[in-house]
Residue, then its C-alpha position, 0 to 999 in steps of 0.5 A: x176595659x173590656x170587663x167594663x164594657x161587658x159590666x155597663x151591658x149587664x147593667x143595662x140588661x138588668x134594666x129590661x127584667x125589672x117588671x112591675x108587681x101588680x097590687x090590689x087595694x081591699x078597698x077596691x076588691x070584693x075578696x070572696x072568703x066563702x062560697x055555699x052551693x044548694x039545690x033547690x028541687x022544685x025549680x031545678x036550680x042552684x042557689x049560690x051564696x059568696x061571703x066578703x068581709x068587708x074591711x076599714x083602713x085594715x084588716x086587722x084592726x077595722x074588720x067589720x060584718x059580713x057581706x053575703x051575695x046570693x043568686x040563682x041558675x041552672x049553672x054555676x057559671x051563670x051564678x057567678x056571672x049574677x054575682x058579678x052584677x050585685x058587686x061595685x067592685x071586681x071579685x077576687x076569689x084568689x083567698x077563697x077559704x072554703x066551700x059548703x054544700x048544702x045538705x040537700x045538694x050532696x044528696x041529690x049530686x054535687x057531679x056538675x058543681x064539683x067540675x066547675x070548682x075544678x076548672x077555676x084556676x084561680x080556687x086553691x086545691x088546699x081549700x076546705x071543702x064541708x056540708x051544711x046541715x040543711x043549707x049552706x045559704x042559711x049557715x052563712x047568712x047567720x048572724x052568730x057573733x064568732x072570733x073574727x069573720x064566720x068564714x076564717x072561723x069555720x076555717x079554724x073550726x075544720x082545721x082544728x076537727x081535722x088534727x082530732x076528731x075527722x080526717x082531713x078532707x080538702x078538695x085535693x083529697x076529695x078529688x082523689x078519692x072521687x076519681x080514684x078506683x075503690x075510694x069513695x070521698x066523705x066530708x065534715x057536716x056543720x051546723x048552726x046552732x044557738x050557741x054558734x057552729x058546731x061540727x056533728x057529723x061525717x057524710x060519705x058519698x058514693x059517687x057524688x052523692x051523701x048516702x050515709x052520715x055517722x054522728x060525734x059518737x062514732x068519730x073516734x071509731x072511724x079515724x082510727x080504722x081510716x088513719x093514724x091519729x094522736x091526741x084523742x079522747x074516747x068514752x068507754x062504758x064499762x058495764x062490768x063496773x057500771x062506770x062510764x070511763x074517759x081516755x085521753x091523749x090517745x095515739x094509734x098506729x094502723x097497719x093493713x095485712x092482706x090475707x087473700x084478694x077478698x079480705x084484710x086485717x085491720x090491726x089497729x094498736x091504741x096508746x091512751x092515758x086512762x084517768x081518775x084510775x083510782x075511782x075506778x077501782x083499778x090496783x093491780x096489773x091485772x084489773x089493768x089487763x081486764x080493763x084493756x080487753x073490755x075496751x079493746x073488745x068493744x072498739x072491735x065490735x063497734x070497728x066491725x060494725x061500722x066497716x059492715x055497714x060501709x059494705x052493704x052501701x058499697x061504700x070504698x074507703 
Protein backbone atom coordinates (compact mmCIF):
# COMPACT_ATOMS: atom_id res chain seq x y z
CA UNK A 1 0.00 0.00 0.00
CA UNK A 2 2.64 2.22 0.54
CA UNK A 3 4.59 1.59 -2.55
CA UNK A 4 1.22 2.54 -4.02
CA UNK A 5 0.97 5.78 -2.50
CA UNK A 6 4.50 6.55 -3.10
CA UNK A 7 3.74 5.50 -7.31
CA UNK A 8 0.11 7.76 -7.10
CA UNK A 9 2.60 10.98 -5.61
CA UNK A 10 5.19 10.43 -8.43
CA UNK A 11 2.34 10.63 -10.76
CA UNK A 12 0.80 13.42 -10.21
CA UNK A 13 4.48 15.20 -9.64
CA UNK A 14 4.95 14.23 -13.06
CA UNK A 15 1.78 16.29 -14.12
CA UNK A 16 3.55 19.54 -12.86
CA UNK A 17 6.86 19.07 -15.14
CA UNK A 18 5.16 18.70 -18.11
CA UNK A 19 5.61 22.11 -19.88
CA UNK A 20 4.45 23.40 -23.17
CA UNK A 21 6.62 23.79 -26.39
CA UNK A 22 6.59 27.03 -27.92
CA UNK A 23 6.03 26.84 -31.64
CA UNK A 24 6.30 29.36 -34.31
CA UNK A 25 4.30 29.19 -37.89
CA UNK A 26 6.75 30.42 -40.97
CA UNK A 27 3.37 32.23 -41.96
CA UNK A 28 3.56 34.26 -38.98
CA UNK A 29 7.55 35.19 -38.71
CA UNK A 30 9.95 37.10 -41.03
CA UNK A 31 12.72 34.32 -40.73
CA UNK A 32 16.12 36.74 -41.44
CA UNK A 33 18.13 34.08 -43.54
CA UNK A 34 21.07 36.86 -44.21
CA UNK A 35 22.15 40.28 -42.83
CA UNK A 36 24.54 42.60 -45.04
CA UNK A 37 26.24 45.65 -43.55
CA UNK A 38 28.06 48.93 -45.61
CA UNK A 39 29.31 51.89 -45.02
CA UNK A 40 28.23 54.58 -46.84
CA UNK A 41 31.36 57.47 -45.96
CA UNK A 42 29.67 60.59 -47.16
CA UNK A 43 26.83 60.48 -44.59
CA UNK A 44 28.81 58.50 -42.01
CA UNK A 45 26.00 55.69 -41.67
CA UNK A 46 25.58 52.22 -41.93
CA UNK A 47 23.50 50.65 -44.65
CA UNK A 48 21.86 47.30 -43.31
CA UNK A 49 20.41 44.92 -45.77
CA UNK A 50 18.10 41.31 -44.11
CA UNK A 51 17.26 38.64 -46.52
CA UNK A 52 13.71 36.59 -45.77
CA UNK A 53 12.62 33.89 -48.05
CA UNK A 54 9.15 34.14 -48.22
CA UNK A 55 7.59 30.47 -47.93
CA UNK A 56 3.97 28.96 -49.23
CA UNK A 57 2.29 25.99 -47.31
CA UNK A 58 5.93 24.53 -47.16
CA UNK A 59 9.33 25.24 -47.41
CA UNK A 60 10.24 22.80 -49.53
CA UNK A 61 7.99 22.39 -52.01
CA UNK A 62 6.46 26.45 -52.25
CA UNK A 63 9.74 28.48 -51.54
CA UNK A 64 9.30 31.47 -53.35
CA UNK A 65 11.78 34.89 -54.13
CA UNK A 66 13.25 36.67 -51.66
CA UNK A 67 12.15 39.58 -49.49
CA UNK A 68 15.05 42.24 -48.86
CA UNK A 69 14.50 44.83 -45.92
CA UNK A 70 16.89 47.82 -46.06
CA UNK A 71 17.53 50.68 -43.53
CA UNK A 72 20.00 53.22 -42.53
CA UNK A 73 21.67 54.70 -38.98
CA UNK A 74 24.59 55.59 -37.22
CA UNK A 75 24.19 52.07 -35.40
CA UNK A 76 23.28 48.64 -35.86
CA UNK A 77 20.55 48.62 -33.14
CA UNK A 78 18.84 51.61 -34.45
CA UNK A 79 18.85 49.45 -37.93
CA UNK A 80 17.40 46.77 -36.77
CA UNK A 81 14.77 48.80 -34.98
CA UNK A 82 13.94 50.24 -38.67
CA UNK A 83 13.58 47.02 -39.99
CA UNK A 84 11.24 45.82 -37.32
CA UNK A 85 8.88 49.03 -38.72
CA UNK A 86 9.14 47.67 -42.52
CA UNK A 87 7.77 43.69 -41.31
CA UNK A 88 3.94 42.83 -40.47
CA UNK A 89 5.39 40.14 -38.58
CA UNK A 90 7.74 39.57 -35.91
CA UNK A 91 11.88 38.88 -36.90
CA UNK A 92 13.01 35.79 -36.26
CA UNK A 93 16.71 35.62 -36.66
CA UNK A 94 17.39 32.38 -34.68
CA UNK A 95 18.29 30.64 -38.44
CA UNK A 96 20.14 33.49 -39.19
CA UNK A 97 22.71 31.56 -42.04
CA UNK A 98 25.32 34.23 -42.35
CA UNK A 99 26.45 37.96 -42.49
CA UNK A 100 28.18 40.11 -45.38
CA UNK A 101 30.24 42.97 -45.14
CA UNK A 102 30.60 45.17 -47.62
CA UNK A 103 33.90 45.56 -49.24
CA UNK A 104 33.70 49.53 -48.25
CA UNK A 105 32.99 48.78 -44.36
CA UNK A 106 35.87 46.21 -43.76
CA UNK A 107 38.00 48.81 -44.82
CA UNK A 108 37.04 51.51 -42.97
CA UNK A 109 36.41 48.97 -39.73
CA UNK A 110 34.01 46.57 -38.84
CA UNK A 111 34.99 47.38 -34.66
CA UNK A 112 31.47 48.67 -33.39
CA UNK A 113 29.32 46.09 -35.88
CA UNK A 114 31.37 43.30 -34.96
CA UNK A 115 30.51 44.16 -30.92
CA UNK A 116 27.01 44.43 -31.76
CA UNK A 117 26.93 40.93 -33.65
CA UNK A 118 28.29 39.48 -30.58
CA UNK A 119 25.95 40.78 -27.83
CA UNK A 120 22.94 39.05 -29.62
CA UNK A 121 22.16 35.89 -28.12
CA UNK A 122 20.20 34.84 -30.38
CA UNK A 123 22.95 34.90 -33.58
CA UNK A 124 24.71 31.47 -33.61
CA UNK A 125 28.67 31.64 -33.14
CA UNK A 126 28.67 28.91 -36.09
CA UNK A 127 27.28 31.42 -38.95
CA UNK A 128 29.51 32.16 -42.01
CA UNK A 129 30.52 35.45 -41.82
CA UNK A 130 32.17 36.87 -45.69
CA UNK A 131 32.90 40.24 -47.53
CA UNK A 132 31.01 41.43 -50.56
CA UNK A 133 32.73 42.64 -53.30
CA UNK A 134 31.65 46.24 -53.65
CA UNK A 135 28.32 46.07 -51.26
CA UNK A 136 26.61 43.73 -49.62
CA UNK A 137 23.40 45.69 -50.30
CA UNK A 138 23.87 44.90 -54.08
CA UNK A 139 24.99 41.19 -53.93
CA UNK A 140 21.53 40.51 -52.13
CA UNK A 141 19.39 42.50 -53.93
CA UNK A 142 20.64 40.40 -57.07
CA UNK A 143 18.35 38.96 -58.99
CA UNK A 144 20.32 35.92 -60.06
CA UNK A 145 18.44 32.42 -60.39
CA UNK A 146 20.53 29.97 -57.55
CA UNK A 147 19.39 26.49 -56.24
CA UNK A 148 17.29 27.17 -53.65
CA UNK A 149 17.18 30.96 -51.70
CA UNK A 150 20.43 33.06 -52.39
CA UNK A 151 21.05 33.02 -48.72
CA UNK A 152 21.11 28.89 -48.46
CA UNK A 153 23.32 29.12 -51.71
CA UNK A 154 26.01 31.54 -50.51
CA UNK A 155 25.74 29.22 -47.66
CA UNK A 156 26.62 25.98 -49.64
CA UNK A 157 29.12 28.08 -51.80
CA UNK A 158 31.47 29.00 -48.62
CA UNK A 159 30.83 25.79 -47.17
CA UNK A 160 32.04 23.80 -49.90
CA UNK A 161 35.21 26.70 -50.55
CA UNK A 162 36.04 25.92 -46.80
CA UNK A 163 36.69 21.95 -47.47
CA UNK A 164 39.12 23.22 -50.90
CA UNK A 165 40.06 26.11 -51.48
CA UNK A 166 39.92 28.56 -48.11
CA UNK A 167 40.16 27.75 -44.46
CA UNK A 168 37.01 27.80 -42.81
CA UNK A 169 36.41 31.38 -40.98
CA UNK A 170 33.05 31.68 -38.96
CA UNK A 171 32.35 34.02 -36.47
CA UNK A 172 33.68 31.68 -33.78
CA UNK A 173 36.92 31.69 -35.44
CA UNK A 174 37.03 35.09 -36.37
CA UNK A 175 36.25 36.40 -32.94
CA UNK A 176 39.40 34.35 -31.71
CA UNK A 177 41.74 35.53 -34.18
CA UNK A 178 40.40 39.28 -33.80
CA UNK A 179 41.04 38.87 -29.96
CA UNK A 180 43.53 36.76 -29.66
CA UNK A 181 47.30 38.06 -29.13
CA UNK A 182 49.50 37.69 -32.73
CA UNK A 183 46.57 36.62 -34.87
CA UNK A 184 44.81 38.47 -37.20
CA UNK A 185 41.39 37.41 -38.83
CA UNK A 186 40.66 36.86 -42.80
CA UNK A 187 37.63 36.45 -44.60
CA UNK A 188 36.22 34.64 -47.93
CA UNK A 189 35.29 37.70 -50.59
CA UNK A 190 32.33 37.11 -52.97
CA UNK A 191 30.99 38.45 -56.04
CA UNK A 192 28.16 39.04 -58.22
CA UNK A 193 28.88 38.20 -61.62
CA UNK A 194 26.85 37.51 -64.74
CA UNK A 195 26.66 34.11 -64.31
CA UNK A 196 25.93 34.02 -60.36
CA UNK A 197 28.47 34.19 -57.40
CA UNK A 198 31.58 33.47 -57.27
CA UNK A 199 34.08 33.21 -54.52
CA UNK A 200 37.58 35.15 -55.89
CA UNK A 201 39.13 36.34 -52.93
CA UNK A 202 40.70 36.11 -49.30
CA UNK A 203 40.88 39.85 -47.42
CA UNK A 204 42.88 39.78 -44.06
CA UNK A 205 42.59 42.26 -41.71
CA UNK A 206 44.75 44.00 -39.29
CA UNK A 207 42.61 44.61 -36.55
CA UNK A 208 39.28 45.39 -38.04
CA UNK A 209 40.36 46.54 -40.99
CA UNK A 210 40.54 44.73 -44.79
CA UNK A 211 44.41 46.07 -45.61
CA UNK A 212 45.16 43.38 -47.93
CA UNK A 213 43.47 40.58 -50.42
CA UNK A 214 45.21 37.59 -52.24
CA UNK A 215 43.07 36.35 -55.69
CA UNK A 216 42.16 32.46 -56.65
CA UNK A 217 45.90 32.01 -57.70
CA UNK A 218 47.35 32.22 -54.62
CA UNK A 219 44.43 30.20 -52.64
CA UNK A 220 46.50 27.07 -52.86
CA UNK A 221 49.65 28.50 -51.46
CA UNK A 222 47.87 30.10 -48.58
CA UNK A 223 46.23 26.93 -47.18
CA UNK A 224 48.65 25.07 -47.29
CA UNK A 225 51.01 27.13 -44.96
CA UNK A 226 47.98 27.89 -42.79
CA UNK A 227 46.43 24.26 -42.45
CA UNK A 228 46.47 20.87 -43.36
CA UNK A 229 44.24 20.33 -46.31
CA UNK A 230 43.12 17.49 -48.60
CA UNK A 231 41.58 17.08 -52.13
CA UNK A 232 43.12 19.86 -53.65
CA UNK A 233 44.22 20.86 -57.34
CA UNK A 234 47.36 23.06 -58.13
CA UNK A 235 48.41 24.53 -61.71
CA UNK A 236 51.99 24.15 -62.07
CA UNK A 237 53.96 25.90 -64.96
CA UNK A 238 56.69 23.98 -65.75
CA UNK A 239 59.02 26.50 -67.86
CA UNK A 240 61.75 23.57 -68.49
CA UNK A 241 59.15 21.58 -70.44
CA UNK A 242 56.97 24.65 -71.32
CA UNK A 243 54.00 22.87 -70.28
CA UNK A 244 51.61 24.04 -67.67
CA UNK A 245 50.77 20.77 -65.34
CA UNK A 246 47.63 20.17 -63.19
CA UNK A 247 47.85 18.17 -59.58
CA UNK A 248 44.77 16.86 -58.35
CA UNK A 249 43.73 15.08 -55.24
CA UNK A 250 46.19 17.02 -53.30
CA UNK A 251 46.62 16.28 -49.30
CA UNK A 252 49.26 18.09 -47.20
CA UNK A 253 50.47 17.78 -43.88
CA UNK A 254 51.86 21.01 -41.89
CA UNK A 255 54.44 20.87 -39.23
CA UNK A 256 55.94 24.19 -37.46
CA UNK A 257 59.63 23.88 -35.80
CA UNK A 258 60.81 26.84 -33.70
CA UNK A 259 64.38 27.66 -34.24
CA UNK A 260 64.85 30.47 -32.05
CA UNK A 261 62.21 33.26 -30.42
CA UNK A 262 62.33 35.22 -33.71
CA UNK A 263 61.83 32.40 -36.40
CA UNK A 264 60.01 29.23 -37.49
CA UNK A 265 60.42 26.49 -40.17
CA UNK A 266 57.45 25.84 -42.15
CA UNK A 267 57.59 22.27 -43.54
CA UNK A 268 55.18 21.73 -45.46
CA UNK A 269 54.82 17.65 -46.91
CA UNK A 270 52.57 17.49 -50.25
CA UNK A 271 50.60 14.01 -51.53
CA UNK A 272 49.06 14.75 -55.08
CA UNK A 273 48.20 12.77 -58.21
CA UNK A 274 49.90 14.11 -61.20
CA UNK A 275 47.87 13.48 -64.50
CA UNK A 276 48.26 12.95 -68.18
CA UNK A 277 51.94 12.00 -67.06
CA UNK A 278 52.62 10.53 -70.41
CA UNK A 279 52.14 13.76 -72.22
CA UNK A 280 54.53 15.07 -70.49
CA UNK A 281 57.06 13.02 -71.18
CA UNK A 282 57.79 11.66 -67.64
CA UNK A 283 59.18 7.67 -67.85
CA UNK A 284 61.51 7.26 -65.47
CA UNK A 285 61.91 7.93 -61.75
CA UNK A 286 64.04 10.24 -62.04
CA UNK A 287 62.33 12.76 -64.62
CA UNK A 288 59.64 11.87 -61.56
CA UNK A 289 62.51 13.59 -59.08
CA UNK A 290 63.09 16.37 -61.37
CA UNK A 291 59.65 17.36 -61.66
CA UNK A 292 59.00 17.05 -57.98
CA UNK A 293 62.00 19.94 -56.99
CA UNK A 294 60.57 22.21 -59.79
CA UNK A 295 57.17 22.12 -58.10
CA UNK A 296 58.58 21.95 -54.79
CA UNK A 297 60.92 24.89 -55.46
CA UNK A 298 58.45 26.87 -56.79
CA UNK A 299 55.78 26.29 -53.87
CA UNK A 300 58.86 27.50 -51.79
CA UNK A 301 59.20 30.53 -53.66
CA UNK A 302 55.71 31.58 -53.85
CA UNK A 303 55.24 30.19 -50.03
CA UNK A 304 57.92 32.84 -49.22
CA UNK A 305 56.92 35.54 -50.85
CA UNK A 306 53.37 35.38 -49.66
CA UNK A 307 54.54 35.24 -45.66
CA UNK A 308 56.88 38.29 -46.64
CA UNK A 309 54.36 40.43 -47.66
CA UNK A 310 52.16 39.42 -44.37
CA UNK A 311 55.36 40.51 -42.66
CA UNK A 312 55.68 44.03 -44.02
CA UNK A 313 51.82 44.68 -43.23
CA UNK A 314 52.38 43.25 -39.72
CA UNK A 315 49.75 40.91 -40.55
CA UNK A 316 49.80 37.67 -37.64
CA UNK A 317 48.53 34.70 -38.76
Amino acid sequence: MVNFKKLLIFLLLLLFLTACIKTKILDDIELIMMFGYDWDASNEEYIGTAVSPMYGSSEESDLRENTEYMARAKTIQNINSKIDTQTANPIEIGKTLGILFGEKLVRHGIHDILLAINEDPNIGRGIHLAIARESAESLLKSTMITEGTLPRFIEKLLKNNAKTNVPDMNLHDFNYRFLGTGMDPFLPIIEATSSGIELNGIGFFKKDKMIYEIGYDQFFEFKILYTDCEDHTYQFDWEEKEQTIAISSISSKITKKWKNRNQVEIIVKINGTLTESKQLGIRSFKEKAKLEQAISQKLKEEGSKLITEFQELEIDL
